[in-house]
N, C-alpha and C positions, 0 to 999 in steps of 0.2 A: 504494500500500500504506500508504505512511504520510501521515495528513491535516495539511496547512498551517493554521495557527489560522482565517487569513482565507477559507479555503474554505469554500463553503455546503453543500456535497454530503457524505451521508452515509455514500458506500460503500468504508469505508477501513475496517481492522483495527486501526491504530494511531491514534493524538493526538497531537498535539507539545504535551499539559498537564501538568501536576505529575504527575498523580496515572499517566498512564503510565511515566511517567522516575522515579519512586521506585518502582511496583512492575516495571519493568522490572531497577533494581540491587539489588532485592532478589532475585527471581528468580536472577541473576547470581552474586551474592552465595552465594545455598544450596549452586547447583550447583558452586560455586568448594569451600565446607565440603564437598558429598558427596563430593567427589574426593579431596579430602585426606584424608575420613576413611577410605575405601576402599583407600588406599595406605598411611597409617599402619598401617591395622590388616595390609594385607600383611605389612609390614615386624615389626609385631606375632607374630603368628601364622606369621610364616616362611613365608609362599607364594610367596616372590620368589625 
């Protein structure tokens, strides 16, 4: 699933390169914000 740099073969989903591992903790990052904001606003709006 996820490709070693030094593999030749192209049938992986993943990279182990920069540009996976930043938009992977960005990725991360959002859904980490939607959570919070979806529970703040509970607590907001009193649905808890």
């Amino acid at each position: 699933m996820i490709k070693e740099e030094d593999e030749k073969t192209r049938d992986y989903i993943l990279q182990k390169d920069k540009t996976t591992k930043s938009v992977s903790t960005f990725v991360i990052v959002a859904l980490i914000l939607l959570v919070a904001a979806v529970v703040i606003s509970g607590f907001v709006f009193k649905w808890f």
